[in-house]
C-alpha positions in Angstrom: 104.8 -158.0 -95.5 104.9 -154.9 -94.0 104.8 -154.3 -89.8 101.9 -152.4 -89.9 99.7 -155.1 -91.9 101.8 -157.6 -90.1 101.1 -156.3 -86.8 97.0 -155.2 -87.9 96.6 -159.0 -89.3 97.9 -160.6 -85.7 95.4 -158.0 -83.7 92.7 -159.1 -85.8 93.4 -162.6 -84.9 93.2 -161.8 -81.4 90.4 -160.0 -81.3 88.8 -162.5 -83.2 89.6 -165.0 -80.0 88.5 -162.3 -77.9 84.7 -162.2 -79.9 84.6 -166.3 -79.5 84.3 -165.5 -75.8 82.6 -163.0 -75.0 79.7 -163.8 -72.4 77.2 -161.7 -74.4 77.5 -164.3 -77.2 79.1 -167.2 -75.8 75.9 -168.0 -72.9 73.2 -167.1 -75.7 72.2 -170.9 -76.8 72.3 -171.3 -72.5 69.8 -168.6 -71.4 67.3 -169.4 -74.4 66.7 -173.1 -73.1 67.2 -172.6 -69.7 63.6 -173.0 -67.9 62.6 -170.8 -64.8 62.4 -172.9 -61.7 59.4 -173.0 -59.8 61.0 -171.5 -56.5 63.4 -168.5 -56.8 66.9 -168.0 -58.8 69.9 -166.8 -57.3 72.6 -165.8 -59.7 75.8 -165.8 -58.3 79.6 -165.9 -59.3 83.1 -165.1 -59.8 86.4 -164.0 -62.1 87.0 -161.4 -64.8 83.7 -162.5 -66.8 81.4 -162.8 -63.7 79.6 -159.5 -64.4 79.3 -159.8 -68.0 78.0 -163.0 -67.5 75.4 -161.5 -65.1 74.9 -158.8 -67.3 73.8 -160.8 -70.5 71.5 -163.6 -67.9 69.3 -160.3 -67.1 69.2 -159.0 -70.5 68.3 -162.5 -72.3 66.6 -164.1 -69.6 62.9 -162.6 -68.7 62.4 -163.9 -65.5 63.0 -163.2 -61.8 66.7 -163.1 -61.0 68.5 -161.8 -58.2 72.2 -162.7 -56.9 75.6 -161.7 -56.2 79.0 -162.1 -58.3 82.7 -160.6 -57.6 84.8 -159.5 -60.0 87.6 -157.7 -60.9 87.9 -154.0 -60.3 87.5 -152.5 -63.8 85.6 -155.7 -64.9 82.1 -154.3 -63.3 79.3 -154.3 -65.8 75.6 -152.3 -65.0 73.0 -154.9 -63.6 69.9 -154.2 -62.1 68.8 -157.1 -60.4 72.3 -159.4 -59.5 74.6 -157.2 -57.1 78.4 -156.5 -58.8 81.2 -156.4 -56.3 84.8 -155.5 -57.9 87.6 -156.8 -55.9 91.3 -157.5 -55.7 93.3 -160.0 -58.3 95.7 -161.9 -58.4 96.3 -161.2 -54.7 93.1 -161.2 -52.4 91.9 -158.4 -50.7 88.7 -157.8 -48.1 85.8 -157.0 -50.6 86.7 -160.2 -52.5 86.5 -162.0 -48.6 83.9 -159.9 -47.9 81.7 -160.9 -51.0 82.6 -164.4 -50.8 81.5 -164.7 -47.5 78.3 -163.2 -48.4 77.9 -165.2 -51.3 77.8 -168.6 -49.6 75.5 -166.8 -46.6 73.1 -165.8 -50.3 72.6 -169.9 -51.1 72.0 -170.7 -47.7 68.4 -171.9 -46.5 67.3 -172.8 -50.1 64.7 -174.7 -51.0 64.0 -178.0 -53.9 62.2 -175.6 -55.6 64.7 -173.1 -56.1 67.8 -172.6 -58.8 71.2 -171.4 -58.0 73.1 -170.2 -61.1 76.9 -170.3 -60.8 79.0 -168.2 -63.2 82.5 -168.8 -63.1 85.5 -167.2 -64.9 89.1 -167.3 -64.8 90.3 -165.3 -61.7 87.4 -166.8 -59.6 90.2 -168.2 -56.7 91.5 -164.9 -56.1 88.0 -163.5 -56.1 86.5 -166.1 -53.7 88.9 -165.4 -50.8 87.0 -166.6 -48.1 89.7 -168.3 -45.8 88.8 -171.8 -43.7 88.1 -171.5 -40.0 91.2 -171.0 -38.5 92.8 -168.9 -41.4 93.0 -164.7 -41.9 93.3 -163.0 -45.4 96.6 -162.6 -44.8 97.4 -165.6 -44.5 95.7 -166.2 -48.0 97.3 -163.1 -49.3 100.7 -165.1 -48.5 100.4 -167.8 -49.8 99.3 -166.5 -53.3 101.9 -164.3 -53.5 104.5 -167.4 -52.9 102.4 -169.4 -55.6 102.5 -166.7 -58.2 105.9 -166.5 -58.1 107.0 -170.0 -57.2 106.7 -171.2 -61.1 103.7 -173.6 -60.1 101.1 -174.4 -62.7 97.3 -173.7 -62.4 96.8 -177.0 -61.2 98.8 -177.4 -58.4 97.7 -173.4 -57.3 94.8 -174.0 -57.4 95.2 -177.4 -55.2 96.5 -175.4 -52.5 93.9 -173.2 -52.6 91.2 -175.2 -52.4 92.6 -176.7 -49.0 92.8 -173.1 -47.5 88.9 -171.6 -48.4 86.0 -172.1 -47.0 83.9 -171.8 -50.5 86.3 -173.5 -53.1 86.9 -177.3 -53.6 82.9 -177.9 -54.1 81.9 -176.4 -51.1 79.9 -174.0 -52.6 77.7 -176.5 -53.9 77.3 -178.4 -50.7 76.3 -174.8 -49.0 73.5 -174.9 -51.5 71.6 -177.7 -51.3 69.1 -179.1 -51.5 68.5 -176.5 -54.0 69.2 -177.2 -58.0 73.0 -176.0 -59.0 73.7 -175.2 -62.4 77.3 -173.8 -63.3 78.5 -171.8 -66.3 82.3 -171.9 -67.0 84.0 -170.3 -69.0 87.5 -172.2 -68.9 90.8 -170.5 -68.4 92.8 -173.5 -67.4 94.9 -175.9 -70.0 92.0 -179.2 -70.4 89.6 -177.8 -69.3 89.3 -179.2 -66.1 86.1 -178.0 -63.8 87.7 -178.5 -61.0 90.0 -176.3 -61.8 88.3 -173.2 -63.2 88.4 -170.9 -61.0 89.0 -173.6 -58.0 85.8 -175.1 -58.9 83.4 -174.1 -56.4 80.9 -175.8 -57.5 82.3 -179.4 -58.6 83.6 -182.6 -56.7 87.8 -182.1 -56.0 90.2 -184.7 -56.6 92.8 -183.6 -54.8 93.9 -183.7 -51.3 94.7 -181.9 -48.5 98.7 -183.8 -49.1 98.6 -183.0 -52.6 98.9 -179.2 -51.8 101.2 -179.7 -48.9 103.2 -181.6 -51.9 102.9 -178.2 -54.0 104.3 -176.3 -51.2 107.1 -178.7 -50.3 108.3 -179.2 -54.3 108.5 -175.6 -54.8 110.3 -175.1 -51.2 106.9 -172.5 -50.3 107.3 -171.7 -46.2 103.6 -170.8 -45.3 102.6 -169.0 -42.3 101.8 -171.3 -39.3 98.8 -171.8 -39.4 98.6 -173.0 -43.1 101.2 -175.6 -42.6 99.3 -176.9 -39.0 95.9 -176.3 -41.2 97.1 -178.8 -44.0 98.6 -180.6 -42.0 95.5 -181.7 -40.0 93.6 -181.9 -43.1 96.1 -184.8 -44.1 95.6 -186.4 -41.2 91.9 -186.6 -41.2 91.4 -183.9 -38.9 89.6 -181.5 -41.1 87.0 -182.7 -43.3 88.1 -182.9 -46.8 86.7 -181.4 -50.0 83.8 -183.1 -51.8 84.8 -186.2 -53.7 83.2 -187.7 -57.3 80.4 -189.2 -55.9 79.4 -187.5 -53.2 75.5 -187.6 -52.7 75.4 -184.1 -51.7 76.4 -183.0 -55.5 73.7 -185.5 -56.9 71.8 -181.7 -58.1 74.4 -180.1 -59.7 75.3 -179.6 -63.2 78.2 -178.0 -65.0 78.5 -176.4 -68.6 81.4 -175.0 -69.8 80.5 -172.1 -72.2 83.8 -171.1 -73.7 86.6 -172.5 -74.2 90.9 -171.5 -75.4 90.1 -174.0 -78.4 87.2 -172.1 -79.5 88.7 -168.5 -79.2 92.3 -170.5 -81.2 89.6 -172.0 -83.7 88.1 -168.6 -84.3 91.5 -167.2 -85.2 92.3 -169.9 -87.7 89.4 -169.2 -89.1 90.1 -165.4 -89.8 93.6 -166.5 -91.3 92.3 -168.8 -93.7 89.6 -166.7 -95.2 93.1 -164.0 -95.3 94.9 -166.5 -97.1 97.0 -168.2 -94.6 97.6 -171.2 -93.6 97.0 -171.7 -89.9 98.4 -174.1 -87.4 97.3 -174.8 -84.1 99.3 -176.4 -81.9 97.4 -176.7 -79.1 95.3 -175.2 -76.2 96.7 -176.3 -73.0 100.5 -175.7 -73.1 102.1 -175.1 -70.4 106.2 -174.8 -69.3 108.1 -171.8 -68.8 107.4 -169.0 -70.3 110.6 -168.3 -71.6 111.5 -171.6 -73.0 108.1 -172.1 -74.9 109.0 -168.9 -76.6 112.3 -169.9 -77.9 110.9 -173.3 -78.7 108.1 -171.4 -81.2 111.1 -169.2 -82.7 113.1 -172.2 -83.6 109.6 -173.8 -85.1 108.8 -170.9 -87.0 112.1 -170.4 -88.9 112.6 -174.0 -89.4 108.3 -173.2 -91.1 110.0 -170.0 -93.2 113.2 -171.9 -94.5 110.9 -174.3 -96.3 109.1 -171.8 -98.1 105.4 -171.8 -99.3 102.6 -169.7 -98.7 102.3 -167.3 -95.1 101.1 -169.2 -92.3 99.8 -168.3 -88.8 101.6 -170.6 -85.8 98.6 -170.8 -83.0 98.8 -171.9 -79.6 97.1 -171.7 -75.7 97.7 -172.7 -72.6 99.1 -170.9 -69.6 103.0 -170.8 -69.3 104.6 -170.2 -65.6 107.3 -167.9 -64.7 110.1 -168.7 -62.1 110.7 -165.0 -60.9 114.6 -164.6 -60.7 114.7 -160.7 -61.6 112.7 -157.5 -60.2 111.1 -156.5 -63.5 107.4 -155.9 -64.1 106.5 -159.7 -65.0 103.7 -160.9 -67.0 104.4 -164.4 -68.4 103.0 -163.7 -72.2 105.7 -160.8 -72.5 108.8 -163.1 -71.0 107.4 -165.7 -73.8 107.4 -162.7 -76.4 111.0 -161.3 -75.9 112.0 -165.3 -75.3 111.0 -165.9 -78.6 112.1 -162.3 -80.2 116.0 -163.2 -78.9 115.4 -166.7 -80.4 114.1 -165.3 -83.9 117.9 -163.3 -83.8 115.5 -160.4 -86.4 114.5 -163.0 -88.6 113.2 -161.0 -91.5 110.5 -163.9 -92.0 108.6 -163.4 -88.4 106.5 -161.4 -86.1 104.4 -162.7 -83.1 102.0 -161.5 -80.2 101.5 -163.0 -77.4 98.5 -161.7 -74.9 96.1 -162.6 -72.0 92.7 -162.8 -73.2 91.7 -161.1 -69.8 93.6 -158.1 -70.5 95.9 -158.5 -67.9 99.2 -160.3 -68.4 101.1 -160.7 -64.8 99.7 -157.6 -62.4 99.8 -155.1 -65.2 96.7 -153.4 -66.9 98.6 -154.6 -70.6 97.3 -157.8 -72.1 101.0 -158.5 -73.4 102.7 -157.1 -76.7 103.4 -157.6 -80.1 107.4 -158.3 -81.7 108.8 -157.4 -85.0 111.6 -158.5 -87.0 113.5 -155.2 -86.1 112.6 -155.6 -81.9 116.0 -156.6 -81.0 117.7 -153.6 -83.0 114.7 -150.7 -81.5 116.0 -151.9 -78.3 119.6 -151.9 -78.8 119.7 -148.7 -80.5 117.8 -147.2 -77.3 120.7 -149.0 -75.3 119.3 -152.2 -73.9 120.4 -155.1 -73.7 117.1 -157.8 -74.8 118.6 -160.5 -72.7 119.4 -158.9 -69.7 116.1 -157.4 -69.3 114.5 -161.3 -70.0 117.1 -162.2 -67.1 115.4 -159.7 -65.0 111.8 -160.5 -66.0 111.0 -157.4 -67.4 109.4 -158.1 -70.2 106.4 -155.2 -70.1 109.3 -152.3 -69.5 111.1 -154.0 -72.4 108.3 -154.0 -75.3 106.6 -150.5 -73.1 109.4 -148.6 -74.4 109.5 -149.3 -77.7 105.6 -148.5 -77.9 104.8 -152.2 -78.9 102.7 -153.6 -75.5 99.1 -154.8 -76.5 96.2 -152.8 -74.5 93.0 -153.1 -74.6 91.5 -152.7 -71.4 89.3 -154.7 -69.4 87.7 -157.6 -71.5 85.5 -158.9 -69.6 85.8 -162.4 -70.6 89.2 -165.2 -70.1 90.1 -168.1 -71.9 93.7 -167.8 -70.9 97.1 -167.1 -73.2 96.8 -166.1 -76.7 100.2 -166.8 -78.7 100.1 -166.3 -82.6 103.5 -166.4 -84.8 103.1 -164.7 -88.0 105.6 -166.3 -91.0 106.2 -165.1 -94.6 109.0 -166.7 -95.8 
């Protein structure tokens, strides 16, 4: 096959993933049998697809709406009716406090009678930074940044914090009643877990205030202060905790996931099959290193070419972590990329991309990149070395300069990592 069909068949698939989620279609079936209440409805949210969510709920929905959702700067959409703020991500900033803050004051002093409709994306944590009494932005701001590059998985993040907002962890939902809560999700997190998406501000929490002091202590994380002293209290039954399963005061919520990484993964199979190929999808919710996932794929995919047969598509999803060692430009999808380019050795037989469905791969505007069986000799002949530049997590430099990263732009949607090996043996 040659790289430019190889590399137009793998963008395909991704933007095939991409079309599974988009809020325009995705929340369709949702708006058309969702019934008006007989008191008001307040449309509010967070993350990368909060404002295309809100976008398509006033264009399908012809009732009274008004609300209030953060997102992403670039991620704004045009609404009329529901208010679009564009904040900071992954690292809080004031609009996103700002906007949380005025979020929870917007479901406050609501009624039976009245509807509050939650629309929650990946990137909702970051978005909702409204810190606990007793906390500042900064120290929110710190602790992120520690997380981010601490190696920690989505689930233990996001347990930390939950303990540290004012808004996540179901409190969102207790701030609303006794009005009904309905919640959209569109998952970015590995199971699906509600309580995870986006910190689940609208769901019961199962963890504690000493599960996150456990996240901070097994990846040696030194907060500020007054984090450690707020946690600490928390654990010892000082500070109220988050809602629990159960709790009375969530007896009127309800919580739809929309989208998930399976579908987007199923709608890319389904464009390789009707190409010709077989496809393989090893899962949605993988997680690991970055770099070690990658070379586990290379190894999987030439073991797949040495036995022969027909082209076949390798699928997976999930979001990988990065341990940051080096003082390159990040982004865990490239360090899985040039992982698994070193680990092909130019295998004739493969090519891969690997991309955040958000767009955004690490802090960079690039969704991630695409490799080729002659990556490792561009590189060389340009005069760098492959592996020192995975050493130094510089993975967006490395596939930048040979013109192979993946943009597209703000997508307005998030169902997390998109990997996809391509093999003709």
């Amino acid at each position: 096959m040659k790289d430019a069909d190889a590399r137009a068949l793998l963008r395909d698939l991704f933007d095939a993933a991409l079309a599974a989620a988009r809020p325009a279609t995705c929340l369709t079936p949702y708006i058309g049998a969702l019934h008006p209440p007989r008191g008001r409805t307040i449309v509010i949210g967070a993350g990368k697809a909060s404002a295309a969510m809100a976008q398509a709920v006033e264009e399908q929905w012809p009732h009274a709406v008004e609300g209030l959702v953060v997102t992403r700067y670039g991620y704004g959409e045009a609404c009329r009716r529901i208010e679009i703020v564009e904040a900071a991500h992954p690292v809080p900033d004031e609009k996103g406090r700002a906007a949380a803050g005025r979020i929870l004051q917007r479901v406050e002093g609501l009624s039976p009678e009245d509807l509050v409709l939650c629309l929650i994306s990946g990137g909702a944590s970051a978005l909702l930074a409204l810190p606990a009494p007793g906390l500042t932005l900064a120290d929110k701001q710190a602790v992120n940044r520690a997380l981010l590059k601490s190696g920690a998985n989505i689930v233990e993040m996001n347990t930390v914090r939950k303990h540290l907002s004012a808004i996540k962890g179901g409190r969102l939902a207790i701030a609303a009643q006794p009005a009904r809560v309905l919640s959209w999700l569109i998952s970015d997190v590995p199971n699906d877990d509600p309580g995870v998406i986006g910190s689940g501000p609208t769901v019961p929490d199962r963890t504690t205030f000493a599960d996150a002091l456990t996240v901070l202590a097994k990846y040696a994380i030194d907060p500020p202060a007054s984090v450690l002293a707020h946690l600490e209290k928390g654990a010892a039954g000082q500070i109220e905790e988050t809602p629990k399963p159960g709790d009375p005061r969530l007896a009127r919520t309800e919580t739809i996931i929309v989208a998930t990484p399976r579908r987007s993964l199923e709608a890319a199979a389904s464009i390789a099959l009707d190409r010709g190929l077989d496809a393989v999808i090893l899962g949605d919710n993988l997680e690991g290193e970055a770099r070690e996932l990658g070379a586990l794929h290379a190894r999987q995919a030439i073991e797949r070419a040495l036995r022969g047969g027909k082209p076949s598509v390798i699928l997976s999803g999930g979001e990988t972590t990065v341990t940051v060692r080096g003082k390159g430009r990040g982004g865990r999808n490239v360090e899985y990329l040039l992982a698994q380019a070193i680990a092909a050795g130019g295998s004739p037989h493969l090519w891969g991309l690997a991309a955040d469905t958000d767009g955004v791969d690490g802090a960079e505007d690039i969704a991630g990149a695409i490799f080729m069986p002659d990556t490792l000799a561009r590189a060389r002949k340009l005069g760098h070395d492959p592996q020192a530049m995975l050493d130094n997590n510089d993975g967006h430099s490395f596939f930048e300069m040979l013109g192979d990263s993946l943009v597209t732009g703000p997508t307005r949607t998030n169902v997390n990592d998109f990997r996809a090996t391509l093999i003709v043996p």
